[in-house]
DOBAKE-589969 format. One record per residue: x, y, z of N, C-alpha, C in turn; residue in one letter. Coordinates in steps of 0.001 Angstrom, whole numbers, padded with zeros to 6 digits, always signed. Layout:
DOBAKE-589969
XYZXYZXYZa...
END
This chain:
DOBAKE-589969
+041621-081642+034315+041073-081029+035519+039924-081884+036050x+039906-082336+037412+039029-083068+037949+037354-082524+037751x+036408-083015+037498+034922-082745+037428+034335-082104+038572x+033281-081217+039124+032954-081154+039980+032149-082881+040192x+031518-082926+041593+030938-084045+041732+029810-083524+042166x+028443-084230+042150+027268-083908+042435+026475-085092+042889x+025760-084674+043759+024730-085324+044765+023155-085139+043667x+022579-085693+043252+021004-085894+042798+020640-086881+043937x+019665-086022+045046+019532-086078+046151+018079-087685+046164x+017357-087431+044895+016082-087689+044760+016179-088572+042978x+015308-089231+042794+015258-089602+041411+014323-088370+040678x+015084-088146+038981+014535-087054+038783+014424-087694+037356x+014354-087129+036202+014103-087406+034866+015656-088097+034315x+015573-089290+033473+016983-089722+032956+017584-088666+031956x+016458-088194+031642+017353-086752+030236+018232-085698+031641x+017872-085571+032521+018266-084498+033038+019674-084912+033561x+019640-086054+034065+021182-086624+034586+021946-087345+033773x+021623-087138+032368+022235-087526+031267+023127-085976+030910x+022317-085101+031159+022855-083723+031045+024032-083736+031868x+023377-083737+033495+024243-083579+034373+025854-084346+034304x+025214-085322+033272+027001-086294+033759+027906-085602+032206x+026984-085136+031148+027965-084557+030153+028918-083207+031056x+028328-082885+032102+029321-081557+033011+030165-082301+034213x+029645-083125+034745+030086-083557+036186+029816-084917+036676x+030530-085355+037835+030768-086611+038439+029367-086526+039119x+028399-087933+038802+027262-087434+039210+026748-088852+039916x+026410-088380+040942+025824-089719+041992+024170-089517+042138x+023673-090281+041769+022158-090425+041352+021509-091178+042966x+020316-090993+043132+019535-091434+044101+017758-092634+043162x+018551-093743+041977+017428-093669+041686+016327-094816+042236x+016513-095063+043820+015309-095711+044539+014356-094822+044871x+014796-093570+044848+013933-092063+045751+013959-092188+046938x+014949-092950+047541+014789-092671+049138+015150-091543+049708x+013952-091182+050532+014645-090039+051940+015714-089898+052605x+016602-089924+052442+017650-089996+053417+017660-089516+054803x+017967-090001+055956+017920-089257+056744+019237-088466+056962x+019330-087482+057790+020167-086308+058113+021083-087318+057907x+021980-087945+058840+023061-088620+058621+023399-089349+057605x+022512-090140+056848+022778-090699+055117+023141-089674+054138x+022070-088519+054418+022456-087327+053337+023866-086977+053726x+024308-086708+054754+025946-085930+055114+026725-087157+054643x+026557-088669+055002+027637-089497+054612+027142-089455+052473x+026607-089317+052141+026074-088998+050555+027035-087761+050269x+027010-086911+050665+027566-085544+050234+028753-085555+050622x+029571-086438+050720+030863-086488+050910+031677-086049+049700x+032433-084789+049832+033402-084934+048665+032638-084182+047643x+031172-083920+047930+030693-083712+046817+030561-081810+046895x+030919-081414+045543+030605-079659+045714+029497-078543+045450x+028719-080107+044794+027050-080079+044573+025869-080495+044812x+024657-080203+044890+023220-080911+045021+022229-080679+044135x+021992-081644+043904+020076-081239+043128+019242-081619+044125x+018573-081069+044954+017939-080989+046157+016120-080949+045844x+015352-081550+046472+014160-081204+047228+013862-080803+048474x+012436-080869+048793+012122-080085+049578+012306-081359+050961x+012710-082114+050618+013080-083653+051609+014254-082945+052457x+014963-082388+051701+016381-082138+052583+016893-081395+052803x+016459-081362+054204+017389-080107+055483+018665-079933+055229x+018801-078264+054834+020313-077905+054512+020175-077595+055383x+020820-077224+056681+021170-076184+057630+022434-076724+058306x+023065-075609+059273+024113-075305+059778+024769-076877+060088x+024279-077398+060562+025055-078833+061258+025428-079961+060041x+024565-079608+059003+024734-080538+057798+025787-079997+057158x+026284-078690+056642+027043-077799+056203+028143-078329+057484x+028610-078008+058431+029941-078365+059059+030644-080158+058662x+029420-080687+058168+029961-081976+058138+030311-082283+056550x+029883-081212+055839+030043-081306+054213+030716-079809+053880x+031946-079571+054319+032512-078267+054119+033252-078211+052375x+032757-079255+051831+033392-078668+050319+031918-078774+048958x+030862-078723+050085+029047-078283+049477+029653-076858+049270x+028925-076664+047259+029210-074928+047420+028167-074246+046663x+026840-075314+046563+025652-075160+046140+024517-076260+045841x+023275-076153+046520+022175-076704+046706+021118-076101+045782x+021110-077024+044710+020022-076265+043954+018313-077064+043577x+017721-076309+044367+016366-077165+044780+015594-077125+043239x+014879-078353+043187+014172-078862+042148+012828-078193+042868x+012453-077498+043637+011095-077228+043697+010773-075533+043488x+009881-074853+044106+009859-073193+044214+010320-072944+045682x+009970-073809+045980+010037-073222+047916+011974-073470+048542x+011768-072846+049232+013049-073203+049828+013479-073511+051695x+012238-073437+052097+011846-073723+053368+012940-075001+053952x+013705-075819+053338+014348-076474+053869+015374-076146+053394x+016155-074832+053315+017029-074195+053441+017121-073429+054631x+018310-073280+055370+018775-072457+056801+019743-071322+055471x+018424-070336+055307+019819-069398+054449+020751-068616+055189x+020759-068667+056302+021307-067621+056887+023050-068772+057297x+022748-069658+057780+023604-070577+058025+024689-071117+056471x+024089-070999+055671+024167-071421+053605+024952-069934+053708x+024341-068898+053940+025297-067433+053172+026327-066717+054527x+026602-067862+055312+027687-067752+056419+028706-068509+055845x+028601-069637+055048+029540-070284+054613+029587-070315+053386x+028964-069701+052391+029254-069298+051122+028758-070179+050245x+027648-070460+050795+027128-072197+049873+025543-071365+049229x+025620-071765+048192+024247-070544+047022+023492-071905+047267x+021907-071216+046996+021072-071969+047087+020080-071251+046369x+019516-072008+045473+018802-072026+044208+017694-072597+044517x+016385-071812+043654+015187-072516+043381+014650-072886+041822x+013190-073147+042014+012819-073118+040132+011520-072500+040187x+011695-071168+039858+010295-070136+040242+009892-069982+038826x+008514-069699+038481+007842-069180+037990+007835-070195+036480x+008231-071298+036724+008641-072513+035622+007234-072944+036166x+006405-072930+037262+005949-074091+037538+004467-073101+038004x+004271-071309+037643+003147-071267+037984+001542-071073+037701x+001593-071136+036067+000516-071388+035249-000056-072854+036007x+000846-073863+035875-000083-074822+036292-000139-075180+037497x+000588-074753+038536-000054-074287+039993-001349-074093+039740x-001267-072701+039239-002486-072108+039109-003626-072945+038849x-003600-073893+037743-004669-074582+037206-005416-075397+038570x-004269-076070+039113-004223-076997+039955-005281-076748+040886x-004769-075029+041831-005414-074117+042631-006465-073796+042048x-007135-073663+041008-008672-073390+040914-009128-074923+040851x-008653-075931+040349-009180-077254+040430-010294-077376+041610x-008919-077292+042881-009216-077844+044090-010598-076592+044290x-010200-075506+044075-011515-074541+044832-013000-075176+043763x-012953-075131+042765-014295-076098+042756-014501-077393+043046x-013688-078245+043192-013479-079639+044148-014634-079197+045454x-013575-077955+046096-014217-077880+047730-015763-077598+047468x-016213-076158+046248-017291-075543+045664-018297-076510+045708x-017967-077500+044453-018968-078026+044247-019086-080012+044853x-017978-080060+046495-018446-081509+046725-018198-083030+045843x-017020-082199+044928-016784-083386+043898-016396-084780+044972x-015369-084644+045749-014817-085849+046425-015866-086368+046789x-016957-085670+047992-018176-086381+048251-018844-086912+047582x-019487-086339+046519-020296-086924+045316-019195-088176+044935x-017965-088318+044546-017329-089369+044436-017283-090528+045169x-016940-090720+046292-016942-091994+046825-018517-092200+047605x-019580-091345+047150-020944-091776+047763-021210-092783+046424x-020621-092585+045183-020529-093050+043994-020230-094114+043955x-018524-094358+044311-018226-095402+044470-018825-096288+045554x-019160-095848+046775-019634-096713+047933-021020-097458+047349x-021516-097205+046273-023018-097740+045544-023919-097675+046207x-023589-096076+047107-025116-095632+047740-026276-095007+046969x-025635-094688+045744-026558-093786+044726-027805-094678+043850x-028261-094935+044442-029830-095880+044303-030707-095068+043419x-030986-094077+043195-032000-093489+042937-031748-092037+042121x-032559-091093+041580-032018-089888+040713-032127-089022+041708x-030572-087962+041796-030641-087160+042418-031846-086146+042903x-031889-085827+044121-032871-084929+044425-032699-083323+044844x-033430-082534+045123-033194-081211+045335-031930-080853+046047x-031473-081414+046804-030665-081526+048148-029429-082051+048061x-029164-082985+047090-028413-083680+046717-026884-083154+046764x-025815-083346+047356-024467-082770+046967-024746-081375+046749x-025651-080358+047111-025522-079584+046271-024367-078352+047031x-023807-077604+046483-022842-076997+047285-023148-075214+046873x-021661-074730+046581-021605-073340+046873-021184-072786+045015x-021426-071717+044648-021181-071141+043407-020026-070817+043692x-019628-070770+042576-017852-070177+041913-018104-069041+041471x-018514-069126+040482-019470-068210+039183-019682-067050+040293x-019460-066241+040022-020052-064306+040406-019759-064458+041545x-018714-065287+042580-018607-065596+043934-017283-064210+043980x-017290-064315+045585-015979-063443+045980-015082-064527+046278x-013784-064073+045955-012563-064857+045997-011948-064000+046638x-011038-064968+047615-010197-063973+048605-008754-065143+047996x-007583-064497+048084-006485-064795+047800-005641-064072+048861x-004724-065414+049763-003165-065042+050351-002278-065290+049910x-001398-064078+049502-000465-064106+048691-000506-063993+047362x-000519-062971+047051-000564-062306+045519+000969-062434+044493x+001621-063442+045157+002346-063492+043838+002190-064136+042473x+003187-064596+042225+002755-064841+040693+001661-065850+040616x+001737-066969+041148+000676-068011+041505-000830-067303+041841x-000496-066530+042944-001571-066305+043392-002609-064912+042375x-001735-064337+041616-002408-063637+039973-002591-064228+039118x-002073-065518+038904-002731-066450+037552-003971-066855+038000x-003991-067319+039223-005429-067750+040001-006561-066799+039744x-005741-065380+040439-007055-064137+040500-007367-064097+038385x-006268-063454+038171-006969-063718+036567-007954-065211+035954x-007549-066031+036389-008603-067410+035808-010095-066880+036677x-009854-066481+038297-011576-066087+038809-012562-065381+038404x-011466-063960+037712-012022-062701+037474-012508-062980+035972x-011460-063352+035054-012094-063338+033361-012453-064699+033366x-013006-066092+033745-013176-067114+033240-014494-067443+034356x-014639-066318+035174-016151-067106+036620-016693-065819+037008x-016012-064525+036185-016527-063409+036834-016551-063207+038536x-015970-063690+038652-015495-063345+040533-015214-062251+040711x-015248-061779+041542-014792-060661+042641-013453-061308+043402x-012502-060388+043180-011355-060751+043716-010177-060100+044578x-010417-060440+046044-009931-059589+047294-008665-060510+047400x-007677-059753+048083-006163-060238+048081-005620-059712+049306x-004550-059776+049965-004072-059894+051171-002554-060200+050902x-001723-059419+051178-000065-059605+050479+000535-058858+051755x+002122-059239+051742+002532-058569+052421+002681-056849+051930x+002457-056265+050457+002512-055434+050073+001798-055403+049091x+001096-054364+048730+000031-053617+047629+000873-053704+046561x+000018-054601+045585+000040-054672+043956+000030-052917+043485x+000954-053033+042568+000514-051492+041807-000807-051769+040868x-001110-050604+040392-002219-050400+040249-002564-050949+038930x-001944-051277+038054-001537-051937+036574-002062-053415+036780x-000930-054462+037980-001035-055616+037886-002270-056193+039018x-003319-054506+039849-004332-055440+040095-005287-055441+038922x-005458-054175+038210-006080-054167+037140-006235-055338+036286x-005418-056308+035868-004772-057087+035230-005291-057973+035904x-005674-058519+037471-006294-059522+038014-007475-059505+038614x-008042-058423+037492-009377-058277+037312-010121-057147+038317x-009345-056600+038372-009571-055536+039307-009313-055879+040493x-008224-056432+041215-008395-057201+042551-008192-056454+043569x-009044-056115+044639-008806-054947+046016-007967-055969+046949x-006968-054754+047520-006265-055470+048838-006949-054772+050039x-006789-055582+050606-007891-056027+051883-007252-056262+052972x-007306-055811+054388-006674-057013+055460-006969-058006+055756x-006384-058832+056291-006755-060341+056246-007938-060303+056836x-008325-059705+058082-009667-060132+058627-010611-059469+057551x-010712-058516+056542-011844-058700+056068-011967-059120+054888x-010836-059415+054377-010667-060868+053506-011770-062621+054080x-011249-062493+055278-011694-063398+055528-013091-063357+055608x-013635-062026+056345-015369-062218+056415-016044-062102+055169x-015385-062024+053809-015761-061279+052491-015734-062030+051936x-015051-063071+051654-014834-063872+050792-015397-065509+051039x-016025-065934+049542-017184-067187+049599-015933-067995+049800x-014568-067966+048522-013545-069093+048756-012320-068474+048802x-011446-068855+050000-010132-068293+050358-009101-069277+049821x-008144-068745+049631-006718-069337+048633-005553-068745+049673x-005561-069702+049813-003884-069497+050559-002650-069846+049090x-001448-069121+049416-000517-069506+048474+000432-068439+048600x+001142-068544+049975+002025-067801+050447+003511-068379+050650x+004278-068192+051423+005479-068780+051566+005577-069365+053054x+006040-070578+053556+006050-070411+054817+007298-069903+055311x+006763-069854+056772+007872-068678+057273+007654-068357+059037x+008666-068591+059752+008172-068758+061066+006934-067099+061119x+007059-066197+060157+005521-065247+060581+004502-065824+060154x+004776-066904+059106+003734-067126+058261+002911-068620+058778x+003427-068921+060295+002834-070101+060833+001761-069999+061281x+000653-070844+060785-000473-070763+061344-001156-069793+060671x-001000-069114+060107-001556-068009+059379-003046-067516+059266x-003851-068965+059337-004842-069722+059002-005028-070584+060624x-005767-070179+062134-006001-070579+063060-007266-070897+063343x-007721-071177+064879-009109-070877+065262-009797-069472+065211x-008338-068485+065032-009583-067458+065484-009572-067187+064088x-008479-067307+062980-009165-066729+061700-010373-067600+060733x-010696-068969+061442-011766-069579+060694-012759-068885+061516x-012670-068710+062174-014054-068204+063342-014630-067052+062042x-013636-066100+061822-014275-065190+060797-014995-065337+059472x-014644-066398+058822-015477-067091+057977-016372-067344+057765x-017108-067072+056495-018406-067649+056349-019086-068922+056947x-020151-069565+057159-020418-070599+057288-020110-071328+055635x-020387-070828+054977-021077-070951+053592-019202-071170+053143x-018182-070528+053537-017078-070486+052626-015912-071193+052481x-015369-071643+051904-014415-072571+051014-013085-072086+051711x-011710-073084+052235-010431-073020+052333-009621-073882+051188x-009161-073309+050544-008263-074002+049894-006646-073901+050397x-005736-074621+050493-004488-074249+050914-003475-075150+049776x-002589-074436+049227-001611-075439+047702-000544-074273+047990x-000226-073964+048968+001064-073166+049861+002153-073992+050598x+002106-074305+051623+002684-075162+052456+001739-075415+053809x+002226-076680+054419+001687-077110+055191+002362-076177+056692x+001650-076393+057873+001951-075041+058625+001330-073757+058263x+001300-073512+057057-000165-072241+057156-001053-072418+057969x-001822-073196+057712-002992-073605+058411-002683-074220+059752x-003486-074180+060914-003466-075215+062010-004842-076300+061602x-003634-077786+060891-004676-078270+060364-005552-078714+061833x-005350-078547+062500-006230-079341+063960-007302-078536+063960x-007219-077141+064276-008161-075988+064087-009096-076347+063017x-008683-076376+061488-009217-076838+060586-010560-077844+060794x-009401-078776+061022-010641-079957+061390-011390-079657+061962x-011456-079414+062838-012200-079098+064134-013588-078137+063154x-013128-076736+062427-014181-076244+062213-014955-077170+060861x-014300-077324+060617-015057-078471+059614-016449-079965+060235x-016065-080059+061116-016216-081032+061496-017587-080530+062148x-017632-079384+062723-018953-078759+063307-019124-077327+062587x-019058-077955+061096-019468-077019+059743-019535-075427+059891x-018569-074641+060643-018528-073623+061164-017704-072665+059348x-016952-073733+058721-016797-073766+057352-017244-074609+056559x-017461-074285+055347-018340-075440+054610-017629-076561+054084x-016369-076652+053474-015636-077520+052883-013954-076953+052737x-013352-077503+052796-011807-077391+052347-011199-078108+051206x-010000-077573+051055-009448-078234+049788-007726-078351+050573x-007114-079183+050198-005702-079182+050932-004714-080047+049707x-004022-079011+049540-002434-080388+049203-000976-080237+050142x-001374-079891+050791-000415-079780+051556-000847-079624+053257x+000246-080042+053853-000343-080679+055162+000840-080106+056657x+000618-080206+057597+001926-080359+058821+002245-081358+059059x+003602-081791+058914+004185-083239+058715+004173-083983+057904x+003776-083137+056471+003686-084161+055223+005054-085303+055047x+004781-086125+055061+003281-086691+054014+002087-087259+055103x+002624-087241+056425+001453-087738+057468+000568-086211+057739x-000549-086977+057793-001713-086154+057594-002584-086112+058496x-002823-085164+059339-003586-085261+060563-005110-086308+060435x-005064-086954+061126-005760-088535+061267-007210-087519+061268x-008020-086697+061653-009201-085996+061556-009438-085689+060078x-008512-085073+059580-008794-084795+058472-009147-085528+056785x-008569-086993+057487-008733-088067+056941-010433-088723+057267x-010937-088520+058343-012226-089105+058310-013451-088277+058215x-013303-086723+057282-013852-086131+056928-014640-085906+055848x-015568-085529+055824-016116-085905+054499-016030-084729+053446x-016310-083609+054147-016158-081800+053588-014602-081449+052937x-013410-082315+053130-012553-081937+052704-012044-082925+051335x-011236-082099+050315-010594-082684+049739-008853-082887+049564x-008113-084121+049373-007330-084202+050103-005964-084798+048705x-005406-083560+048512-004168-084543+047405-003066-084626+048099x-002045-084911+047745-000635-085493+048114+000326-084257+047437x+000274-083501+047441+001264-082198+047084+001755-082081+045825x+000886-082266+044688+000831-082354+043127+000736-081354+042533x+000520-079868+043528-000312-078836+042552+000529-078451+040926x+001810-079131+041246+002886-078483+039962+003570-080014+038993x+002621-081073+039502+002364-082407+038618+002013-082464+037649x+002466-081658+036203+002436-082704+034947+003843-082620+034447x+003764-083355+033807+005107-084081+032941+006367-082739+032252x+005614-081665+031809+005946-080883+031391+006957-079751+032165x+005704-079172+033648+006172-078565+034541+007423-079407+035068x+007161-080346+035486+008516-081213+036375+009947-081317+035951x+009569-081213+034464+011025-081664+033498+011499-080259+033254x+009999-079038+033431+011218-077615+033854+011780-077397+034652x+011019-077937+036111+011832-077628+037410+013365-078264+037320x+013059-079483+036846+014371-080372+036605+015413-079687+036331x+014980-079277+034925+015956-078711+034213+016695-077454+034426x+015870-076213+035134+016220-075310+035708+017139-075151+036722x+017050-076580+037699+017382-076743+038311+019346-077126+037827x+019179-077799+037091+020069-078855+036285+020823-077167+035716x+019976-076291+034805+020881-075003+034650+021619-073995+035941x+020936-074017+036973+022174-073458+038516+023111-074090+038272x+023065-075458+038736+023899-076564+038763+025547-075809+037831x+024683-076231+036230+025579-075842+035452+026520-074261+035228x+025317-073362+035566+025749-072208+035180+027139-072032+036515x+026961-072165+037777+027457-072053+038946+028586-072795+038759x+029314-073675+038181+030463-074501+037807+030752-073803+036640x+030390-073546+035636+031141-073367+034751+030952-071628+034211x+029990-070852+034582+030262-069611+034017+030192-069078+035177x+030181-069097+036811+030552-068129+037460+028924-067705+038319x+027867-068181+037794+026985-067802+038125+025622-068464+038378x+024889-067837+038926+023060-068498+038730+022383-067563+038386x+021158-068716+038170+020219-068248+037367+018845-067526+038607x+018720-068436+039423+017458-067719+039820+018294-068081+041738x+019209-067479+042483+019265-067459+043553+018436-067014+044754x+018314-067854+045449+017689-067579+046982+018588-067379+048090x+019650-067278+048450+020675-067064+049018+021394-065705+048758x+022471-065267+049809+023391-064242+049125+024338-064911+049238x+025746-063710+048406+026832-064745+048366+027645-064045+049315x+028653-064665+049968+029884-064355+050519+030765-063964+050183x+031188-062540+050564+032233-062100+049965+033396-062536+049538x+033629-063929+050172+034993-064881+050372+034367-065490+049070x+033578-065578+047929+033572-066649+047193+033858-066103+045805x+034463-066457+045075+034321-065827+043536+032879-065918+042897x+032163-066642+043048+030865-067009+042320+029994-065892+042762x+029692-065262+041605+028241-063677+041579+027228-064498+041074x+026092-064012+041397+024958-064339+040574+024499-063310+039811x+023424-063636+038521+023098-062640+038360+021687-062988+039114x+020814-061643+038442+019595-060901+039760+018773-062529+038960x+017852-062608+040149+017178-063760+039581+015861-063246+038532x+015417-064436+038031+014310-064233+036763+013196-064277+037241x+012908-064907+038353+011488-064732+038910+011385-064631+040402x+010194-064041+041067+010596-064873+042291+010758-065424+042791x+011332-064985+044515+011947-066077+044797+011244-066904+045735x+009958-066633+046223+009046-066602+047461+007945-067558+047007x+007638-067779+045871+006550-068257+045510+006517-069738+046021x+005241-070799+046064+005595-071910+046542+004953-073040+046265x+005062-074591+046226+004477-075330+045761+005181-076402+045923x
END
């Protein structure tokens, strides 16, 4: 019986496509190039599988030109470059790798909020630039407390409760939240007592705000001029969600005439290009979309990923679906293991 064949869209770990080829005909990507729309459709020829990132647009027009694709299973949490509605018209499942990757999100996401807190980037390259002549003085870098601060959090899922638990038991924070729906009363307890709040008085309440939601044409902009306007002078943006939350222009802008005190960003609009303001700033800190970068996390996403793959060919099913299925298809899933919304 012929193999399925599979697309590895991206270079990923050699253990994992060592796996992949003990199941299936497997076509590797290992320069890491982007493909554009038309390379990816002439790539997916023939093929009835993907190991996908967040690089590549599934939607409707890519699907008519690859009609024997019968699952995309993304190596990341997010699925934003999925058209699910277009994917569960034609019976094609689409998979993520949730909750593999959100302890150290999490870590990542308090990193950056004392990054923004305490001015590390600044203090850094005033360091490197060998302006530091002399012993610090009263004034010096000095920034904003963590410690006994209020923390505001968007998006209370799993990410965004490992966070509130590290604020509440490890800095004694105060910890306000903002979800599309109220935590029961158990799992705010559990994140240290965390009150839900509406966003605007999240926003006037809180020293450092955490974005870590899903994007989503409601969820654009989320983060504008008029919701920095509400902000402390004094208070912290962090964003390790997706880019499009924020209007990074807005951003800049209040940054720039300190209307907020500092930001933290790994993620951007138009990543990996990065709005040119935000680059000649000094108040912000600025990574490349790592929050779920160590060795460990990656080779789960991999692998999780690598188990859809498998389970979906050979027992009938997946493991953690983002899609529904079509009645026209034999393949059920079962219910997924984590959510499915979370992001990074």
């Amino acid at each position: 019986m012929t193999r399925p064949q599979i697309l590895v869209t991206r270079a990923t770990f050699p253990e994992t496509l060592e796996r992949l080829a003990r199941h299936f005909d497997v076509q590797a990507n290992p320069d890491d190039t982007i493909w554009p729309t038309d390379a990816l459709a002439r790539h997916l020829q023939g093929k009835q599988g993907a190991l996908t990132t967040g690089s590549e647009r599934i939607d409707a027009a890519l699907l008519a030109a690859c009609p024997q694709l019968k699952i995309c299973a993304n190596m990341i949490v997010g699925y934003n470059n999925f058209d699910v509605q277009a994917m569960a018209s034609r019976g094609v499942v689409g998979t993520n790798t949730p909750d593999v990757l959100s302890e150290t999100t999490a870590d990542f996401g308090f990193a950056l909020i004392l990054a923004a807190a305490r001015r590390l980037t600044e203090g850094e390259h005033f360091l490197r630039r060998g302006e530091w002549k002399k012993p610090s003085f009263y004034r010096m870098f000095a920034g904003a407390e963590v410690h006994a601060s209020t923390l505001g959090i968007i998006g209370m899922g799993r990410i965004g409760q490992a966070i509130a638990r590290r604020g509440a038991r490890g800095f004694g924070m105060t910890v306000l939240y903002h979800n599309r729906a109220r935590l029961d009363a158990a799992t705010e307890a559990a994140c240290g007592g965390a009150r839900y709040v509406s966003k605007e008085d999240l926003l006037r309440g809180a020293d450092h705000v955490l974005l870590v939601l899903p994007y989503s044409t409601a969820t654009h902009h989320t983060i504008g001029a008029a919701e920095l306007a509400l902000m402390k002078p004094s208070a912290t943006l962090t964003n390790i969600a997706r880019g499009g939350i924020v209007d990074d222009a807005a951003l800049a802008c209040a940054l720039r005439e300190r209307r907020i005190a500092a930001a933290a960003l790994d993620v951007f609009e138009g990543e990996p290009a990065v709005h040119p303001d935000l680059l000649r700033l000094p108040n912000v800190v600025l990574t490349p979309h790592i929050a779920s970068a160590t060795v460990a996390t990656r080779r789960a996403m991999a692998e999780l990923a690598a188990d859809n793959l498998i389970a979906f060919f050979e027992k009938g099913r997946v493991l953690t679906p983002v899609t529904p299925i079509a009645p026209t298809t034999a393949i059920t899933p079962v219910p997924s293991v984590a959510g499915a919304k979370e992001n990074t």
